[in-house]
N, C-alpha and C positions, 0 to 999 in steps of 0.2 A: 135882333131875333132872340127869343126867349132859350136858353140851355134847354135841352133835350130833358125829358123825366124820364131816369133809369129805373124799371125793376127788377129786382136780384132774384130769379125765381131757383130754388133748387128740386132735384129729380124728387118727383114723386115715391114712394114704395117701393123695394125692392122684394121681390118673391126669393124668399130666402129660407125657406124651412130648418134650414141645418145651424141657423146662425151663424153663417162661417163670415170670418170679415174678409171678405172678397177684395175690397179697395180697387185695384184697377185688373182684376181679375176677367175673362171674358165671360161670359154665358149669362151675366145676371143680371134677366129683365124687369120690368115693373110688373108689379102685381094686380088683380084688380083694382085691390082700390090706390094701387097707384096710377093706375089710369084715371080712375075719378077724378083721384088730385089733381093731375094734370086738364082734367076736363075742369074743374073747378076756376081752376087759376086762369086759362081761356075763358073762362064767361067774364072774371073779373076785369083782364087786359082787354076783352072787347069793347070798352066804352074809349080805352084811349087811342087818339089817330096815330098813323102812319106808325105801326108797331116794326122795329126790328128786335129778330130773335139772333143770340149768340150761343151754341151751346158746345162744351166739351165734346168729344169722341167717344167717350162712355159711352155706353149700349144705354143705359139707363137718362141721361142726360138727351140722347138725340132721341129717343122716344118720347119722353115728355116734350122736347121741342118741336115735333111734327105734330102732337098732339096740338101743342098753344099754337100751332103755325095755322092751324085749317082755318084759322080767323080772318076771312076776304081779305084781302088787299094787304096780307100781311108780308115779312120780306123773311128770309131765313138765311142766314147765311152759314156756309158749312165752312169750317176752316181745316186748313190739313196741313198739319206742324214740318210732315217730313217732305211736303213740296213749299211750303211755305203759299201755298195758294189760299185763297176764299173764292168761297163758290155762293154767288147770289142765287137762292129762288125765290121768284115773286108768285106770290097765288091771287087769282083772281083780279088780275090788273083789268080798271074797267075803259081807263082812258088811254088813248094810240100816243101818249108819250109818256106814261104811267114807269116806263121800263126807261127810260135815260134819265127822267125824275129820281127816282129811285137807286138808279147807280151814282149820280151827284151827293145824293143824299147818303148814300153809304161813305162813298170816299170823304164826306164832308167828317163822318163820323171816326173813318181811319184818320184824318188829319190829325183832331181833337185826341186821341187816343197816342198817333206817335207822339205829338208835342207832349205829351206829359208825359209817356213811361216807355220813350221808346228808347233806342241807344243812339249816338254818338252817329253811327254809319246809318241809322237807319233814319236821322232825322235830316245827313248831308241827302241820301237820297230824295228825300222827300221836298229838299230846296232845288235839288237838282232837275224834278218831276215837277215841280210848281213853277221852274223858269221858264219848259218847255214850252207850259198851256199860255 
């Protein structure tokens, strides 16, 4: 099977009048034409299949990724640092195994991911969760 093609997209525009550097600040959404951008970068990712989207908790980062998400059959996954969960959404699944497909293919992608950067307990875990299956 051919490696996955990663694209690194980052947030669009921030509506920022004041210039303030916000960093991980709340309130500060995309601007119009950070929406554009966002819609831009969806028309480009649309030619390639089976898209997963990753995106930080920024306000600015998951609006541009709902934005590249609206692309059919795209998958989104929310991550949430302080339960340590991921939350899959799939949009537009058109085929009745579309959604167990798709959770394989995530976890295929968690694998790939701990085996390279993950720590020590989290890669025992994951020998521990691969002897079960």
């Amino acid at each position: 099977m051919p490696a996955p093609l990663v694209h690194l997209v980052r947030h669009g525009e921030v509506h920022n009048p004041g210039r303030i550097r916000y960093g991980r600040l709340l309130g500060y959404h995309l601007s119009e034409r950070g929406r554009q951008q966002a819609q831009q970068a969806a028309a480009r990712l649309e030619a390639w299949p089976d898209p997963v989207i990753y995106a930080s908790p920024l306000e600015r980062a998951v609006e541009t990724a709902e934005i590249i998400s609206i692309v059919p059959g795209s998958i989104v996954i929310d991550a949430r640092r302080s339960t340590r969960v991921l939350y899959l959404h799939l949009l537009d699944v058109a085929e009745p195994d579309g959604i167990s497909q798709a959770k394989q293919e995530a976890l295929a992608v968690e694998r790939r991911v701990l085996k390279a950067m993950g720590s020590k307990a989290e890669l025992e875990a994951l020998r521990r969760r691969e002897d079960l299956s």
